[in-house]
C-alpha positions in Angstrom: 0.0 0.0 0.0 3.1 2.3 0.8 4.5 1.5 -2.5 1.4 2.7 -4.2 0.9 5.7 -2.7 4.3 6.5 -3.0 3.8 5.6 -7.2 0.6 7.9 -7.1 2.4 10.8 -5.5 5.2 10.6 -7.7 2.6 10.1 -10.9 0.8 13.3 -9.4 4.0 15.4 -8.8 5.0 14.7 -12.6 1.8 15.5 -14.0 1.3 18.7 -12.3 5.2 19.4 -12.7 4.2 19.1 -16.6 1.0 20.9 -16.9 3.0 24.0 -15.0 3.2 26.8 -17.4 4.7 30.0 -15.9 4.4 32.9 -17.7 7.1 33.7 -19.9 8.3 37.7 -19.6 9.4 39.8 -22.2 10.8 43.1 -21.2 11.0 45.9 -24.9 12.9 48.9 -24.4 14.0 52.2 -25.6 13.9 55.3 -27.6 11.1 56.1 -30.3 12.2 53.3 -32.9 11.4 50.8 -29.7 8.0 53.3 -29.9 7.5 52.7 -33.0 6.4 55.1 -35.8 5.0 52.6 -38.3 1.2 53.8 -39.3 -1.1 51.0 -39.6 -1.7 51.9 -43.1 1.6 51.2 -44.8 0.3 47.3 -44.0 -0.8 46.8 -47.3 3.0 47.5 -48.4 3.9 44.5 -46.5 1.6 42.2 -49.5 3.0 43.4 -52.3 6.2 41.3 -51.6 5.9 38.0 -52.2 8.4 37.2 -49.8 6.6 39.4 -46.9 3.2 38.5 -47.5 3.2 35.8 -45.4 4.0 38.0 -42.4 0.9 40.3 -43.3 -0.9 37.0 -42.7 0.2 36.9 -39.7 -0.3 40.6 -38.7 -4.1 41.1 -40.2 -7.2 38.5 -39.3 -9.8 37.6 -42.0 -11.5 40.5 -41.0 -8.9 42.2 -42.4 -8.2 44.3 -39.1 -5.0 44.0 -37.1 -4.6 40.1 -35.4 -5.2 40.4 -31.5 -3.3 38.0 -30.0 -4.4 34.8 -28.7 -2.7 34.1 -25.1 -0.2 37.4 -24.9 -0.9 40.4 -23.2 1.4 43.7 -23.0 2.1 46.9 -20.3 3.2 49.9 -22.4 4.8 52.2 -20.6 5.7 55.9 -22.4 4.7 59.6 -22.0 6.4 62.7 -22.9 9.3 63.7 -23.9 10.7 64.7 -20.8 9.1 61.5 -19.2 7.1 64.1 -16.8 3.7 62.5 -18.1 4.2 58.6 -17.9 1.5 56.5 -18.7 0.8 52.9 -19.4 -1.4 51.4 -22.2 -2.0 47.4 -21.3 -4.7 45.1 -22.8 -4.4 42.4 -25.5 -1.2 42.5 -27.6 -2.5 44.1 -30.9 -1.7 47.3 -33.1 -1.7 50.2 -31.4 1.0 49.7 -29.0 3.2 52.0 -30.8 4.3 55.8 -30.9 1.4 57.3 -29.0 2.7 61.2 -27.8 1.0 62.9 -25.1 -1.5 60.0 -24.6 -0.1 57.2 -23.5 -3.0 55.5 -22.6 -4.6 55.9 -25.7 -4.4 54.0 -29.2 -1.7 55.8 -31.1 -2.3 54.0 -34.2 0.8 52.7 -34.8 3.6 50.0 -34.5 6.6 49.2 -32.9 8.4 45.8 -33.3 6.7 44.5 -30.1 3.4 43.8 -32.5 5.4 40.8 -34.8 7.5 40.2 -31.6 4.5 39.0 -29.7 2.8 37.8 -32.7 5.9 35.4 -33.2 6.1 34.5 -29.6 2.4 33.9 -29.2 2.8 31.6 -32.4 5.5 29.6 -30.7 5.0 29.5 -26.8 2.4 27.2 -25.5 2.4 29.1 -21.8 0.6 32.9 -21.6 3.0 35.6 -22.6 3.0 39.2 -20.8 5.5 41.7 -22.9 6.3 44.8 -21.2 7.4 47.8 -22.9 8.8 50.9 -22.0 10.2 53.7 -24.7 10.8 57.1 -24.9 11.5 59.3 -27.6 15.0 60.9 -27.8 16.9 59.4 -24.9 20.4 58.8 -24.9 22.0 55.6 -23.2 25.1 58.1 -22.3 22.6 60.0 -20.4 18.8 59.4 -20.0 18.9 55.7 -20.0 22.8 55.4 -18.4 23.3 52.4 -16.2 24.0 52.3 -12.6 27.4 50.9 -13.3 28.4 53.2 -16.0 28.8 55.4 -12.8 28.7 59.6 -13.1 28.7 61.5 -16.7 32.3 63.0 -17.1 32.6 65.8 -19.1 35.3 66.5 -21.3 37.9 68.9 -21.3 36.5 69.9 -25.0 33.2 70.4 -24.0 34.2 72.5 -20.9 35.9 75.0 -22.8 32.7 75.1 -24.9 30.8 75.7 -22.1 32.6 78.3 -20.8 33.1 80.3 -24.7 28.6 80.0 -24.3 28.8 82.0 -20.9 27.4 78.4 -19.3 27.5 78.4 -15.3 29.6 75.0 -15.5 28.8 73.7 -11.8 25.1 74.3 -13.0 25.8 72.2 -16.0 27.2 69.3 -14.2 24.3 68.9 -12.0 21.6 69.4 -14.4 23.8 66.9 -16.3 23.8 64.3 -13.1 19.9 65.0 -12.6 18.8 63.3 -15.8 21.3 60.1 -15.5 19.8 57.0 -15.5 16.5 59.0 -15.0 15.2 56.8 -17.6 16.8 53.9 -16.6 15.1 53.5 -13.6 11.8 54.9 -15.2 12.2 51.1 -17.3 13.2 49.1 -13.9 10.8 50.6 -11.4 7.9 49.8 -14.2 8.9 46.1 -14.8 8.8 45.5 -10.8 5.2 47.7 -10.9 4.1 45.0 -13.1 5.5 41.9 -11.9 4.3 42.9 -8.1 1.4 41.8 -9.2 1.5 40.4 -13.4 -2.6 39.3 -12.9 -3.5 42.8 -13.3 -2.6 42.9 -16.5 -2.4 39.3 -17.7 -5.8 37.9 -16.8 -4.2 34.0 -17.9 -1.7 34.4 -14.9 -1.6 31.7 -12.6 0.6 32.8 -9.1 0.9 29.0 -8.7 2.7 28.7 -12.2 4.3 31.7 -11.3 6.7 34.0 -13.9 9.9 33.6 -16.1 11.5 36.7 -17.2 12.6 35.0 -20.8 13.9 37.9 -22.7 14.9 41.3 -23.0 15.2 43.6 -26.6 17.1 46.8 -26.4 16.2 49.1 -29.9 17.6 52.4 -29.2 20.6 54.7 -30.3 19.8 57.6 -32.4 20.4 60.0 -30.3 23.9 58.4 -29.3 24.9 58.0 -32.8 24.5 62.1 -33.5 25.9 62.8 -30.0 29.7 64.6 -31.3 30.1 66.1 -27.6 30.0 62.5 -25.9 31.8 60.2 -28.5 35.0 62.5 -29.8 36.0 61.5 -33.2 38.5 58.7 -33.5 42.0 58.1 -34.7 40.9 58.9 -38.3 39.7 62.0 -37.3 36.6 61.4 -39.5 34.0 58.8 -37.7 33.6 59.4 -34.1 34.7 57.0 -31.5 31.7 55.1 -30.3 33.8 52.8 -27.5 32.3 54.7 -24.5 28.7 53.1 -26.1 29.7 49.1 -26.1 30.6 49.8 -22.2 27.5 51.5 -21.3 25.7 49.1 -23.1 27.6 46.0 -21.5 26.8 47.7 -17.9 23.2 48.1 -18.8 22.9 44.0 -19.3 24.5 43.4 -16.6 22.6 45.9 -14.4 19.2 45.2 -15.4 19.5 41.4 -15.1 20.9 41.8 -11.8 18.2 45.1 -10.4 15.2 42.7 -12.4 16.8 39.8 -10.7 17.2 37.4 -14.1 20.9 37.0 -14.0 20.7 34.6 -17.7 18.1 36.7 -19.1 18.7 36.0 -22.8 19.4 40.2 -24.4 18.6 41.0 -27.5 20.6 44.3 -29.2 18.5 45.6 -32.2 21.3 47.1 -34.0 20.1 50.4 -35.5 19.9 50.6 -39.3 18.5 53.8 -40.4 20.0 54.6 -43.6 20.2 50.5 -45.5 23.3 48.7 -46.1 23.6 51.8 -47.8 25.0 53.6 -44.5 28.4 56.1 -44.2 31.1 55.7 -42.1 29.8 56.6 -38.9 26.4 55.2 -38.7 28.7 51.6 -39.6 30.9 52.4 -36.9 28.1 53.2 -34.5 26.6 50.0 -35.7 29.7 48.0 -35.1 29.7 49.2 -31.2 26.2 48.6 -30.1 26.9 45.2 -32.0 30.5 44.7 -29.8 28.8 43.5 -26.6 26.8 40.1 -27.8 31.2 39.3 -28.9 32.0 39.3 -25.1 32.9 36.1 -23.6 30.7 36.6 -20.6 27.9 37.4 -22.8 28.1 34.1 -25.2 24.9 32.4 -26.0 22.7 35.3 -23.4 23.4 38.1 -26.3 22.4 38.4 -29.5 23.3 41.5 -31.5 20.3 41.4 -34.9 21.3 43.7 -37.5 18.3 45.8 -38.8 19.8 47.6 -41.4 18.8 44.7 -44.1 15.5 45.5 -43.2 15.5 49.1 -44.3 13.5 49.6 -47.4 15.7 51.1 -50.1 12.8 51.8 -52.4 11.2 53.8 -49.9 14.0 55.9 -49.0 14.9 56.3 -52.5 11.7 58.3 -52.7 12.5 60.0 -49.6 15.7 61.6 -50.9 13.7 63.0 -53.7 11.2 64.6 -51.2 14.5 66.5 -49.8 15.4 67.4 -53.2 11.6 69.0 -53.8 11.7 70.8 -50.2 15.2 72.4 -51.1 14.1 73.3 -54.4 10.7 74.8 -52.9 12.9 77.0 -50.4 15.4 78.1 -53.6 12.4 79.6 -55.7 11.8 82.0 -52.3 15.4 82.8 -52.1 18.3 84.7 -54.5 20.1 82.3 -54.9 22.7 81.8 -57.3 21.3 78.3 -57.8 17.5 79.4 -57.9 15.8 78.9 -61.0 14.0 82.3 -59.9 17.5 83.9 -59.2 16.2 87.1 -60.5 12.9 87.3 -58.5 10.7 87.4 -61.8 8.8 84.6 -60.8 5.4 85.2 -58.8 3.5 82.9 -56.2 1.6 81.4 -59.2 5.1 80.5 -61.0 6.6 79.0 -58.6 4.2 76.6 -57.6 3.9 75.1 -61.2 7.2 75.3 -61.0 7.9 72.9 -58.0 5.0 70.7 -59.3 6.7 70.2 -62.5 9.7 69.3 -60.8 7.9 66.9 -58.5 6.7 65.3 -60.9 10.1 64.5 -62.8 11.5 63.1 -59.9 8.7 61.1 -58.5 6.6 58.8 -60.5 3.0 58.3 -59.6 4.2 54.8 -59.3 6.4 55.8 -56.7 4.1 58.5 -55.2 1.4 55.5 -54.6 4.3 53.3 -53.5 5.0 56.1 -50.5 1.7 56.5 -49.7 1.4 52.7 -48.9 4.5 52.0 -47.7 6.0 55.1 -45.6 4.3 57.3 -42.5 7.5 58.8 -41.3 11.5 59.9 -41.3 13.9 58.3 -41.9 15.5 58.1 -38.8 12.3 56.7 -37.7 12.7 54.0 -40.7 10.4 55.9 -42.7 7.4 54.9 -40.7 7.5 51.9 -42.3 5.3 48.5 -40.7 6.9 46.5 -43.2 10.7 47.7 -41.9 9.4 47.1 -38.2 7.4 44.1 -38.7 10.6 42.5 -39.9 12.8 43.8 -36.9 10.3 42.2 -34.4 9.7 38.6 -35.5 13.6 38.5 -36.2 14.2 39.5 -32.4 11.5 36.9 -31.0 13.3 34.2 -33.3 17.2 35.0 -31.6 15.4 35.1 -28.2 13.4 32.1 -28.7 17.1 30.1 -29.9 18.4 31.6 -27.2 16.4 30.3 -25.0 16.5 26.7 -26.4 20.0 27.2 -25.0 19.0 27.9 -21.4 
């Protein structure tokens, strides 16, 4: 009788052990690309590629509005620029859970990469899926999002001296400088906790006896490093700037969050920004090649995978783009006298100018291509033209390097 009770515990312990499914945790952060700035219409782009068709599939329900997920939930954390007006957005992982401005609790109408990220992982994963996101527009990882461990923002001797030729009170400057460190950072920290204090309140499917696995983290973010020439002096060539500082930061930021979240193998995924193609100068590669640097770092093998995004960059798109920047410029020479003005001379009125500038518009972009913007593009360029088909690749390619990391776990 022993014996079979002992058979019948054991039987019981394994079948409950195998029907556990804790809730798998997937933490999206940083600046406005993380946001997202994709319009929901520029999905219909996404279908007239035979090779990304599929992935509209995937993204729109017969209904022909945006999938809703079927067991994945999200907490959307964003605000204002000056992250003075937080607020979080949670429900049902569906469009919408992009760039939303002053009103973070509302709809924005857009996407990030967290739609075909939890799309992809909703797909895949058997247990109820909670993403939480937090992203704000124009923060710096030397600054706004700098890790505890990166310790204080030094300032160069360079920038002193700049400083002081501006007339700027440089004690002043040092503390409104040490004021915003890591503001941001702990903004994205303090929110995860918020959440997983209690994950039921947004994740109806939670079960506290299952409990939680914080499976993933994706870092897409940058810009505002990349164009920073005050933080990141130029290098040895004297041409690209020196991006080093960055791969540091970014290794203490792994290493700071797994250990403040308390998920010390938490795989960490690095979007690598790719504004501007394959096509890219100098010093957006070397940028590139520095946010890439830390997913090389012994410590990091297998728990850090660096995805370029720059393939994912639609050339078509921005091809059209640069012609845009053409027309602008050649709108602002026919109001100027300007040796290079076609109205040099002033003799052309209002009237003239404006057929003018459409006839110029017109040899430079197609109506072909004008349709093909319309569909395809909602934004800038450093904003990957605002394009769902750009961001809806980025995010299932991060869910499929966490979800092999994983396998490795």
């Amino acid at each position: 009788m022993k014996l079979t009770l002992t058979f019948l515990t054991s039987a019981l312990l394994a079948i409950t052990c195998a029907e556990a499914k804790p809730l798998k945790v997937f933490i999206l952060a940083g600046q406005s690309n993380m946001e997202g700035h994709a319009r929901i219409e520029t999905f219909d782009y996404i279908g007239d590629d035979p090779a990304t068709a599929p992935l509209l599939k995937m993204m729109r329900g017969t209904d022909g509005k945006p999938s809703i997920a079927d067991h994945t939930w999200i907490s959307y954390l964003t605000g204002h620029y000056e992250g003075n007006a937080n607020g979080e957005g949670t429900g049902k992982l569906t469009a919408g859970y992009g760039a939303r401005g002053d009103q973070p609790t509302k709809d924005g109408g857009k996407i990030g990469p967290e739609f075909t990220f939890g799309l992809t992982m909703d797909a895949a994963l058997k247990e109820p899926v909670l993403l939480i996101k937090t992203a704000w527009g124009g923060r710096s990882l030397n600054t706004e999002f700098r890790p505890p461990s990166a310790g204080p923002y030094i300032f160069s001797d360079v920038q002193i001296e700049q400083m002081k030729k501006q007339g700027k009170d440089i004690e002043a400057e040092k503390a409104k400088k040490a004021q915003e460190c890591g503001r941001f950072y702990h903004f994205m920290v303090d929110h995860v906790k918020s959440v997983l204090a209690d994950p039921k309140r947004v994740c109806p499917a939670y079960n506290p006896a299952d409990g939680y696995e914080i499976s993933g983290f994706i870092w897409l973010q940058g810009f505002n490093d990349l164009v920073d020439g005050n933080t990141y002096p130029k290098g040895p060539d004297g041409k690209t700037q020196d991006y080093s500082k960055y791969s540091e930061w970014l290794a203490d930021l792994i290493r700071d969050v797994r250990k403040d979240i308390g998920a010390p193998k938490m795989p960490f995924v690095i979007g690598v920004l790719g504004v501007d193609g394959l096509n890219a100068k100098s010093n957006i590669i070397s940028f590139r090649q520095a946010m890439a640097a830390p997913a090389s770092m012994p410590e990091f093998k297998g728990n850090v995978a660096a995805i370029e995004t720059a393939p994912f960059w639609s050339e078509e798109l921005a091809a059209i783009d640069a012609n845009h920047a053409k027309i602008k410029q050649m709108g602002y020479l026919l109001k100027v006298k300007d040796k290079n003005s076609p109205n040099k001379d002033g003799s052309m009125d209002e009237a003239q100018q404006k057929e003018y500038l459409k006839k110029y518009e017109a040899d430079l972009i197609s109506e072909k291509e004008a349709t093909m913007w319309k569909r395809g593009a909602s934004n800038a360029g450093y904003h990957y033209l605002g394009c769902a088909k750009t961001f809806a690749l980025m995010g299932k390619a991060f869910a499929e390097a966490n979800l092999e990391m994983m396998k490795g776990r």
